[in-house]
C-alpha positions as CSV (number, residue, x, y, z in Angstrom):
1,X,0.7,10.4,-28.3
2,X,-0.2,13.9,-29.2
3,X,2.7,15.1,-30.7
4,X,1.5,13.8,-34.1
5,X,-2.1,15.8,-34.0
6,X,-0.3,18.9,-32.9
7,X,2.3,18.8,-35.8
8,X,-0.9,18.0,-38.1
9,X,-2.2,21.2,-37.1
10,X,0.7,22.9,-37.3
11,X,1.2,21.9,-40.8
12,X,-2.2,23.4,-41.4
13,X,-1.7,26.5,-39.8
14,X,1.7,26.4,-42.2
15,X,-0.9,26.3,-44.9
16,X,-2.3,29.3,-44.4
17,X,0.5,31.2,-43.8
18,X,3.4,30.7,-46.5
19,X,5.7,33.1,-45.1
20,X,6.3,31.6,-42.0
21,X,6.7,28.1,-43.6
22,X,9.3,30.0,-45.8
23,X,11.3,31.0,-42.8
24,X,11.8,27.4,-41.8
25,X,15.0,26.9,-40.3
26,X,17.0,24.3,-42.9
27,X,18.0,22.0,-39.8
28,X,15.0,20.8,-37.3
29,X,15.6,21.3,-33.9
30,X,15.3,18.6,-31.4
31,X,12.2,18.8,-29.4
32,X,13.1,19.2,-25.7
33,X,14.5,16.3,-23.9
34,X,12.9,14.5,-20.6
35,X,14.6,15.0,-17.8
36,X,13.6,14.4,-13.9
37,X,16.9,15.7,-12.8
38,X,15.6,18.9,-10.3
39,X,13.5,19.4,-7.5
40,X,9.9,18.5,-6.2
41,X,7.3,19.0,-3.2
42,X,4.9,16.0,-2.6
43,X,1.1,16.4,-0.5
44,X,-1.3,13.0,-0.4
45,X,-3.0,11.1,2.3
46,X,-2.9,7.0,2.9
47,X,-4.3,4.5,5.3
48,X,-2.0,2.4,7.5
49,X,-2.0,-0.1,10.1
50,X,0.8,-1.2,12.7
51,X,1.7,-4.5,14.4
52,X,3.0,-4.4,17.9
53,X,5.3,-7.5,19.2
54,X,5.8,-6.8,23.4
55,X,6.2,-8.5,26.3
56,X,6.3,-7.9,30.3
57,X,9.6,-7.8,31.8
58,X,11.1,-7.2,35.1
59,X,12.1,-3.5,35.8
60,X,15.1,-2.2,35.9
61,X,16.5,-5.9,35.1
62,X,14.8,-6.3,32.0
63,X,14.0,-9.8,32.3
64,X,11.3,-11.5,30.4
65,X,8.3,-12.9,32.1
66,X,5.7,-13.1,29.6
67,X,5.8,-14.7,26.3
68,X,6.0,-12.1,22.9
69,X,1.9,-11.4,22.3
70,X,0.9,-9.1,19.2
71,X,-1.3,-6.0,19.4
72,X,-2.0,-3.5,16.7
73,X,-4.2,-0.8,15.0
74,X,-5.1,1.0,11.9
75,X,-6.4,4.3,10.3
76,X,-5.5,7.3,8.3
77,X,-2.8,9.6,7.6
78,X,-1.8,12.5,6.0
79,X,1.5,13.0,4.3
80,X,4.0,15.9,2.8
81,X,7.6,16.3,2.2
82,X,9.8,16.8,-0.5
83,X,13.2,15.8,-2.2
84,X,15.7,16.0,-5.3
85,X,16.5,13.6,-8.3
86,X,18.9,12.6,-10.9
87,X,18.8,11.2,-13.8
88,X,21.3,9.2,-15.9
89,X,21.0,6.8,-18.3
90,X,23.6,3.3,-18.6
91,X,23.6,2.6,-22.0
92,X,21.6,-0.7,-23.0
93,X,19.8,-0.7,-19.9
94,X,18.2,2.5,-20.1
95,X,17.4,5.4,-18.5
96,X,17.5,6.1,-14.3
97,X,16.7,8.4,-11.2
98,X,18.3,8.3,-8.2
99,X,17.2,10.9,-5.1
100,X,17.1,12.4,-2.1
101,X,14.1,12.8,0.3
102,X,12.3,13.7,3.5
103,X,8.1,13.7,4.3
104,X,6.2,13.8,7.9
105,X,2.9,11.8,8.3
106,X,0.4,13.4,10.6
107,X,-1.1,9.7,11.8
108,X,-4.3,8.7,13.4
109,X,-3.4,4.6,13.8
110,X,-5.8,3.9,16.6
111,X,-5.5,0.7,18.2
112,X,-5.9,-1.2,21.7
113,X,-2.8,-2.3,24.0
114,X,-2.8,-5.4,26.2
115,X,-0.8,-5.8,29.1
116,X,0.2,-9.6,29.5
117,X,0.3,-10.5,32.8
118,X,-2.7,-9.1,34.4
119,X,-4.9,-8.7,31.1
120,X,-4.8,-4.6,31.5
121,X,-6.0,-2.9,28.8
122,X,-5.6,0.6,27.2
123,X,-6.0,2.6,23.7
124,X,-2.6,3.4,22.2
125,X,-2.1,5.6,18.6
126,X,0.7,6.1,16.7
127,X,0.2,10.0,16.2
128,X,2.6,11.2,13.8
129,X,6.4,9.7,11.7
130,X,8.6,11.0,9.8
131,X,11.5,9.7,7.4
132,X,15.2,10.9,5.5
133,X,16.2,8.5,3.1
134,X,16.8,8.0,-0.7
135,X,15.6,5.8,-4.1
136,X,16.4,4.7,-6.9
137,X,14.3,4.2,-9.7
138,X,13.8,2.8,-13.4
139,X,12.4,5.4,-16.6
140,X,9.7,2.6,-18.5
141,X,9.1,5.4,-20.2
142,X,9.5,9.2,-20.3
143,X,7.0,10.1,-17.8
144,X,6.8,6.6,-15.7
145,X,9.3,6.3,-13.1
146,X,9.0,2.8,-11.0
147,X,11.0,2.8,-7.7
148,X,12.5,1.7,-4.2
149,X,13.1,3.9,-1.8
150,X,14.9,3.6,1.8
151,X,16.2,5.1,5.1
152,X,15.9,6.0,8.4
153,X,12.4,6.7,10.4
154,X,11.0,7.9,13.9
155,X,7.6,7.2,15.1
156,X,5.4,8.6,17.6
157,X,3.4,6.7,19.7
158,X,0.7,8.2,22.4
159,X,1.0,7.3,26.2
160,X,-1.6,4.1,27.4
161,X,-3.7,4.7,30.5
162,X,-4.1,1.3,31.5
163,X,-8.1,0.0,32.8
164,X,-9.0,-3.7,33.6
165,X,-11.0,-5.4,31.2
166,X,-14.2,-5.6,32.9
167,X,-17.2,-4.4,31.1
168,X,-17.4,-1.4,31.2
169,X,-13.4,-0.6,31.9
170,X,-12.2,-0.2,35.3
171,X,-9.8,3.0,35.6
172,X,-6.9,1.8,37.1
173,X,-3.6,4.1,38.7
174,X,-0.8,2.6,36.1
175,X,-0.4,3.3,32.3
176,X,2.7,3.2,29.7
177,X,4.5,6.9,29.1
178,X,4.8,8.2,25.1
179,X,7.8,6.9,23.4
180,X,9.1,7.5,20.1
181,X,10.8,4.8,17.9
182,X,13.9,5.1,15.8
183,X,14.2,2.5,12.6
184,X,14.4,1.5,9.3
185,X,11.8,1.7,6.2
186,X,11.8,-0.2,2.7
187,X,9.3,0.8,-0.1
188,X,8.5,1.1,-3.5
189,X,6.3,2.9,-5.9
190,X,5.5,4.3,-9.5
191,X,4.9,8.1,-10.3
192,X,3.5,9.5,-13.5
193,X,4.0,12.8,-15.1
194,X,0.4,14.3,-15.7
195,X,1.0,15.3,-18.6
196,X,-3.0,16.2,-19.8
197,X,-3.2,19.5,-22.0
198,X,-5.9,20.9,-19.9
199,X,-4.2,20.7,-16.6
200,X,-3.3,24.4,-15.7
201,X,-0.4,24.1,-13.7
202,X,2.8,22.2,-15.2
203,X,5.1,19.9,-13.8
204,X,2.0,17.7,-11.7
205,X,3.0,14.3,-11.0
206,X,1.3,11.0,-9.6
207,X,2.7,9.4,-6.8
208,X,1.1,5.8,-5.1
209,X,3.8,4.3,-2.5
210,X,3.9,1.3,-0.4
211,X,6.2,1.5,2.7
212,X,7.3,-1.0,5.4
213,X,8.8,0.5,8.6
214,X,10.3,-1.7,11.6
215,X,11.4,0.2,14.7
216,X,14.0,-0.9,17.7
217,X,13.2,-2.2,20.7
218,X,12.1,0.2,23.3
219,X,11.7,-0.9,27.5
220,X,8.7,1.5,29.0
221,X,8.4,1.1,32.6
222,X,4.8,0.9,34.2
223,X,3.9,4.1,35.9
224,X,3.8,4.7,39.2
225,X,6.7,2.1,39.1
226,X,6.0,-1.9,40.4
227,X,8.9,-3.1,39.1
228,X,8.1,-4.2,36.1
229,X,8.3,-2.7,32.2
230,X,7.1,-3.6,29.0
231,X,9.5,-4.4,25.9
232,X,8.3,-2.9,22.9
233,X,8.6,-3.9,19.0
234,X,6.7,-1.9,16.4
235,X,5.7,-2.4,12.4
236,X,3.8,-0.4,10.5
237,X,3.1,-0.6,7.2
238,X,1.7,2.5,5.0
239,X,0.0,2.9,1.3
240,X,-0.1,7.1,-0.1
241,X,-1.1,8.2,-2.9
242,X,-0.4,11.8,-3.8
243,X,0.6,15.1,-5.9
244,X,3.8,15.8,-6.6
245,X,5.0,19.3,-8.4
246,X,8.5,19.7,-9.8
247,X,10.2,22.9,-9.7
248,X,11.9,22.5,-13.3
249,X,10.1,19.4,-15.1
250,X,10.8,19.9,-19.1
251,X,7.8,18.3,-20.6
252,X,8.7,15.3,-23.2
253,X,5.4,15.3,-24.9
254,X,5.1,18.9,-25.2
255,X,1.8,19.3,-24.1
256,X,2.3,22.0,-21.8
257,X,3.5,25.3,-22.7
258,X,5.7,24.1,-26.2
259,X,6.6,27.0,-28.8
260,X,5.3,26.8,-32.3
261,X,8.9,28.0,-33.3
262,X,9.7,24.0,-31.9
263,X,6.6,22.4,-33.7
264,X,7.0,24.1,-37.3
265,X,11.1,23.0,-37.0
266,X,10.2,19.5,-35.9
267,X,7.9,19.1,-39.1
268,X,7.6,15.8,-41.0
269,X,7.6,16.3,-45.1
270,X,4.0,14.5,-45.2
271,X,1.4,13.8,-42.0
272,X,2.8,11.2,-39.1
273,X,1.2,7.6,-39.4
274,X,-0.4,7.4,-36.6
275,X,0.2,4.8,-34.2
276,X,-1.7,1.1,-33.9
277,X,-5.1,1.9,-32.1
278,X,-4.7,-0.6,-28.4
279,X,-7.6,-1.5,-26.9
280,X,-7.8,-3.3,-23.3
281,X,-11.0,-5.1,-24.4
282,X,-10.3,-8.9,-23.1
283,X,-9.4,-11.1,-20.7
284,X,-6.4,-11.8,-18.7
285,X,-4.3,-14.3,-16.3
286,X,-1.5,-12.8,-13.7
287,X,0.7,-14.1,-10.9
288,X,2.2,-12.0,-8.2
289,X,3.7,-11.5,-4.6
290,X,3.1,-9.4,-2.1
291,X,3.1,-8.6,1.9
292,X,0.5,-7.8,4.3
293,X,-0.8,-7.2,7.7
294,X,-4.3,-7.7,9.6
295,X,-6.2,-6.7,12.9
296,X,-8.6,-8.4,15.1
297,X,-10.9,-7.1,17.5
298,X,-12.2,-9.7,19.8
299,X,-13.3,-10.1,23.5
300,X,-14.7,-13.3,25.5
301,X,-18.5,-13.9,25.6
302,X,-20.5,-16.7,27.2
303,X,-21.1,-20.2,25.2
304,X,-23.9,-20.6,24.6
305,X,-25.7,-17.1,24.8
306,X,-23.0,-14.7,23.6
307,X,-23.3,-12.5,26.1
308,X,-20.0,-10.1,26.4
309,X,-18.2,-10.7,29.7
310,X,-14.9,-8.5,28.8
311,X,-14.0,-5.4,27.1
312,X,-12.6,-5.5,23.3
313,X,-8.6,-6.1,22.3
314,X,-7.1,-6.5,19.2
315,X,-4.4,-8.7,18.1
316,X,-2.2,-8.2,14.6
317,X,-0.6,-10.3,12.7
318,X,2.0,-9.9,9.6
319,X,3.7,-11.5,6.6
320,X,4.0,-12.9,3.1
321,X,1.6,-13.8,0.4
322,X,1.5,-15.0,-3.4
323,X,-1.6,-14.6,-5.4
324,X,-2.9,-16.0,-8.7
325,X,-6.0,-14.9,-11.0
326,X,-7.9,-13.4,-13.9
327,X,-10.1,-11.5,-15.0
328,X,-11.9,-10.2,-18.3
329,X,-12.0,-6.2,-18.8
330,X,-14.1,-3.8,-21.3
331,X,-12.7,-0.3,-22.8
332,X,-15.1,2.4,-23.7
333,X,-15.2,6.0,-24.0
334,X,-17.2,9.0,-23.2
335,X,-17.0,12.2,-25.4
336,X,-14.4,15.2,-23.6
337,X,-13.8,12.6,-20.9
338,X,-11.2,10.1,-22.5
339,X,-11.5,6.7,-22.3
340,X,-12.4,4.4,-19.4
341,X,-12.3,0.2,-18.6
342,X,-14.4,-1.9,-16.5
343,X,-14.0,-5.5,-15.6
344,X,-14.5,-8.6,-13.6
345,X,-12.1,-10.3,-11.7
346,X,-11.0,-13.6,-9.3
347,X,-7.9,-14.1,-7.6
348,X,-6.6,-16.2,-4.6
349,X,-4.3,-16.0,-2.2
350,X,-1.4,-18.0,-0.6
351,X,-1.0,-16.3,2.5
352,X,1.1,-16.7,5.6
353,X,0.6,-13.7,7.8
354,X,1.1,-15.2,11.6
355,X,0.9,-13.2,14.6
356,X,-0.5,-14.1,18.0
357,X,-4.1,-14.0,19.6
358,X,-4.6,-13.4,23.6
359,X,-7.9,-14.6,25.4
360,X,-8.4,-12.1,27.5
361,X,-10.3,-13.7,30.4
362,X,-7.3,-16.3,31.7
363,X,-4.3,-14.6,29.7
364,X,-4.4,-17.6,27.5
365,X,-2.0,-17.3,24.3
366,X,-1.7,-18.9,20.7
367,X,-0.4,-18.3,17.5
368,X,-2.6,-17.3,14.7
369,X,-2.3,-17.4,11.0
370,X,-4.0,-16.7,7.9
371,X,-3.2,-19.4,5.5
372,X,-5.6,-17.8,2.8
373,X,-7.9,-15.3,0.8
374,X,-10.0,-15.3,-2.3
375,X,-12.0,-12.9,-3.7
376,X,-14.4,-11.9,-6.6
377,X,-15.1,-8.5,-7.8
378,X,-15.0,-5.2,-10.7
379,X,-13.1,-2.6,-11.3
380,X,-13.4,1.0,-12.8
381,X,-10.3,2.3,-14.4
382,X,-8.9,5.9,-16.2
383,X,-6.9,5.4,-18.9
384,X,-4.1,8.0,-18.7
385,X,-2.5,7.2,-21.7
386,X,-2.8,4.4,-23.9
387,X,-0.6,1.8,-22.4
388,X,-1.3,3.1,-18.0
389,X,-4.5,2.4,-16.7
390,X,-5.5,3.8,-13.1
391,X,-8.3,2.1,-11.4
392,X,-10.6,1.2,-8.7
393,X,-11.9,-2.2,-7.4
394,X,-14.1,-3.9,-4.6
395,X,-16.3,-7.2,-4.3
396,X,-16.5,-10.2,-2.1
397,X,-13.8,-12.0,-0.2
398,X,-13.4,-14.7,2.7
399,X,-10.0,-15.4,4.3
400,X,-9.1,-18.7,6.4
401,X,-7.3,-18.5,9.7
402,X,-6.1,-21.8,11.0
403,X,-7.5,-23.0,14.4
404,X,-5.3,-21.5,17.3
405,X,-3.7,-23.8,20.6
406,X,-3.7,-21.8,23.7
407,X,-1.1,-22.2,26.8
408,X,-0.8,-20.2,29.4
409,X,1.3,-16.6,28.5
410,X,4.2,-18.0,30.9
411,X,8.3,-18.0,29.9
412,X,8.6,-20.8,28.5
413,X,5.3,-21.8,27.7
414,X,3.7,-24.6,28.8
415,X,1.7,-27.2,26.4
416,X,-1.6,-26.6,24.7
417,X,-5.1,-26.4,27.0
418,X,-7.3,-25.2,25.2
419,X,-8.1,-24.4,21.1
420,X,-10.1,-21.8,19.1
421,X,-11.5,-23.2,15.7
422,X,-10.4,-22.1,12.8
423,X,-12.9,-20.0,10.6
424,X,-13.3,-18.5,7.5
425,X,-14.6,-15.1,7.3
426,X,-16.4,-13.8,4.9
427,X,-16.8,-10.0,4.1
428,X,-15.7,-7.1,1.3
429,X,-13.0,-5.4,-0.1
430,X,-11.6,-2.2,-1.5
431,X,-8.6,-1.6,-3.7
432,X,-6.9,0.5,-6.3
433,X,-3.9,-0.4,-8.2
434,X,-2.2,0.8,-11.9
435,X,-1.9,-1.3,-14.5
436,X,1.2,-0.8,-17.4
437,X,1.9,-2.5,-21.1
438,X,5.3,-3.6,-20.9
439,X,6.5,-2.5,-24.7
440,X,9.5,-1.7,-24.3
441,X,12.0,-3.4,-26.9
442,X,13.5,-6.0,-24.3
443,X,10.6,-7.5,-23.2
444,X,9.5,-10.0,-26.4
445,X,6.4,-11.3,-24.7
446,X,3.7,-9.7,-26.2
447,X,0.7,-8.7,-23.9
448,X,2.8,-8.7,-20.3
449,X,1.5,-6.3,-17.9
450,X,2.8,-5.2,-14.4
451,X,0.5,-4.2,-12.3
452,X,0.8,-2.7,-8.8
453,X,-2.6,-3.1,-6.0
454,X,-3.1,-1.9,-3.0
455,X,-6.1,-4.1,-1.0
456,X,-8.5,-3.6,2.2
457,X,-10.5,-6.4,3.1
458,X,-13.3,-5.7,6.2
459,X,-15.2,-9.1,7.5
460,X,-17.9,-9.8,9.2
461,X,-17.7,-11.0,13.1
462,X,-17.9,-14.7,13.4
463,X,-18.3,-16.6,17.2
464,X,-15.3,-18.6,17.8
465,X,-15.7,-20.9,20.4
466,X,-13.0,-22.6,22.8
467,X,-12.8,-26.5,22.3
468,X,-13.1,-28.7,24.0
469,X,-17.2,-26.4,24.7
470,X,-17.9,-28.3,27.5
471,X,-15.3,-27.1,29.7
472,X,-14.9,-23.8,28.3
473,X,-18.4,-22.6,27.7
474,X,-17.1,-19.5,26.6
475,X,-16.5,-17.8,23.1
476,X,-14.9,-15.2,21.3
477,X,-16.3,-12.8,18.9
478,X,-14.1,-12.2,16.1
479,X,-13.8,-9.2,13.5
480,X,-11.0,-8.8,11.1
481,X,-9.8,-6.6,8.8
482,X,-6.6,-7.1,6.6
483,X,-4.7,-5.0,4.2
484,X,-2.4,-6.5,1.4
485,X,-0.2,-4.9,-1.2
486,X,0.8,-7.0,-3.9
487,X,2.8,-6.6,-7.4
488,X,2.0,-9.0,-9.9
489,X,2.9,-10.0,-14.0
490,X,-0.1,-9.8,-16.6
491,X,-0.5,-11.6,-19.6
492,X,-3.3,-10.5,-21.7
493,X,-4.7,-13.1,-24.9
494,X,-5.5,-10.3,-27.3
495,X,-3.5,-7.4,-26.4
496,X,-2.5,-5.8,-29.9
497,X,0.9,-4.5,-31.4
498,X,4.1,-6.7,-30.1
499,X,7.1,-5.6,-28.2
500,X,8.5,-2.0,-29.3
501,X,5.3,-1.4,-30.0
């Protein structure tokens, strides 16, 4: 987009000085090619969260005793790594990248363990991970890449002193040693070449990344040793964003150190047309899919009176989701700061993320599943370039979680005794996502959009109660939090210029 203004004011420049326009080479050379063949180092930061299937066992036979229950816990990371690409290009499909890679996380994943049998509790953390693997990846465009990525993982997780659930805890003599947990990760991101004149140092990229990691199986015995051991099954699920700086990156748009000698033999005979002026003013419908992954932190409390009568767990829960919506956005700009879009939006979501739920007072277990999430909201976006739009969004949401039947945690279980309603929770949320015009010659819609969100939803505690009240007369205080990542297709009404635009 500024190649045209720069040759302008090289043909001024030209102008003034006739000699050097006389010493114009007779055949232009090409400007330099884009290439993301070389190498890179990466540094960001993400949030995360991590869902915990385990059950008690016998010890050293290893045979279940206990029902499958899910734990979990979220919280921040850090991240930094590196890796080398290569591009190629099949012809009529376009251009590619495919690399190498490796990148630690220095986690902070707090969450709180639940032993099965005895209702034991603990804090566990998952401290720090890291990955090898590789991706592939397509060009949309010079400076977009849009990728998967794959390989193999190891997680550390921190050792769990065990206390009964009493309130306050009761220190007890057992807990759960360290472990760390080999696996598998799947994930998929964009990255951008910054490409902005007044950045100083060349080659800066953009990098936002959604990854999915499932670990083996690992059997921790319960210290000092009773005979039994706990089988453990571990998820965790990560969003990054961060900076990524290439060694050798040739700059396509030649905004960052280009010669004049490359200008002044690229001329055009008479000044470029410049291209058709896009604006992102209007409103929008978009369709998508997703996965996602909440926590709840919950503990039993008297009905009626709501008085706490054990300590806090939390449960976790995992899956699919499709969502749906629309939205109407406005573009503006302010002088030496580019341009910028605002915007209201609504969506819904089809959701199916099950996991289990343990009352804590009798060991009673169900499954639990959100079947569903709206929300309403803004968002603030950058516009990077005409065509990729960065942004920010929050606003209001409620999710529904179907009503839960509790047996007792026993292999096999045994029918329903009790229930928990189901609820709807009502509460905020927090996102950020990037937005792209799909112009490329191929794509003969005119006005698709692929957008890419990551999502964080907080709700406000509600007071479940058990049914039937009368002989429960207890309740549980519930407060969830959820996190969803979602790709979807966007059809603007108004967008202009067509395909190949």
């Amino acid at each position: 987009m500024q190649k045209p203004a720069i040759a302008i004011a090289s043909i001024a420049a030209l102008i003034g000085t006739p000699a050097v326009a006389a010493d114009l080479a007779v055949k232009a050379l090409p400007p330099p090619a884009a290439s993301w063949t070389g190498c890179y180092v990466d540094a960001g930061v993400g949030y995360g969260m991590w869902n915990q299937t385990h059950n008690s066992e016998t010890f050293p036979a290893l045979i279940a005793v206990t029902p499958g229950i899910t734990t979990g816990g979220e919280g921040w990371l850090g991240r930094f790594g590196g890796g080398c690409d290569y591009q190629f290009a099949i012809p009529k499909l376009g251009n590619f990248v495919v690399g190498a890679f490796g990148d630690y996380d220095f986690a902070n994943l707090n969450g709180i363990y639940q032993e099965p049998i005895n209702g034991l509790i603990g804090s566990e953390q998952e401290t720090g991970a890291w990955v090898v693997g590789g991706r592939i990846g397509y060009l949309v465009s010079p400076t977009l890449l849009t990728y998967v990525d794959g390989g193999f993982t190891q997680a550390r997780f921190s050792p769990i002193s065990l206390f009964g659930p009493a309130v306050p805890p009761v220190p007890t003599p057992f807990s759960l040693g360290a472990n760390t947990y080999s696996g598998w990760f799947l994930g998929s991101g964009i990255e951008y070449a910054l490409n902005m004149a007044w950045l100083p140092i060349h080659g800066l990229f953009l990098r936002t990344e959604y990854r999915y990691a499932r670990y083996g199986s690992a059997d921790l015995p319960v210290m000092p040793p009773v005979g039994a051991a706990e089988n453990m099954r571990t998820n965790v699920q990560t969003v990054t964003t961060s900076l990524v700086w290439r060694f050798n990156w040739n700059d396509p748009l030649n905004t960052v150190g280009a010669s004049s000698q490359t200008f002044a033999a690229d001329l055009p005979l008479k000044a470029p047309r410049l291209p058709p002026a896009v604006t992102w003013t209007g409103c929008y419908i978009g369709a998508g899919v997703g996965y996602g992954m909440w926590t709840q932190n919950h503990f039993s409390q008297t009905d009626p009176g709501f008085v706490q009568i054990l300590s806090s767990t939390i449960d976790s829960g995992e899956g699919w989701l499709g969502r749906t919506g629309g939205g109407c956005d406005y573009q503006f700009a302010l002088p030496k700061s580019g341009n910028f879009v605002v915007g209201v939006l609504g969506d819904y979501d089809f959701t199916s993320l099950s996991g289990t739920f343990q009352e804590n007072l009798n060991g009673l277990l169900g499954t639990e599943r959100e079947s569903g999430a709206w929300a309403v909201g803004a968002r603030v976006g950058y516009l990077i370039d005409p065509d990729l739009l960065t942004y920010v969004d929050g606003g209001y949401t409620q999710a529904r979680f179907q009503p839960i039947g509790l047996s007792f945690d026993v292999v096999p279980p045994r029918g329903t005794i009790f229930s928990a309603a189901a609820n709807t929770y009502q509460g905020w949320f927090v996102g950020g996502g990037a937005e792209y015009a799909l112009t490329m010659d191929w794509v003969r819609i005119r006005g698709l959009f692929w957008r890419t969100e990551y999502r964080y939803a907080g709700y406000i505690p509600a007071d479940v109660p058990f049914l039937p009240l009368p002989l429960t007369r207890t309740a549980e205080k519930m407060r969830n939090d959820a996190q969803t990542a979602t790709t979807s297709l966007i059809r603007r009404f108004n967008w202009p210029g067509g395909p190949g635009r």
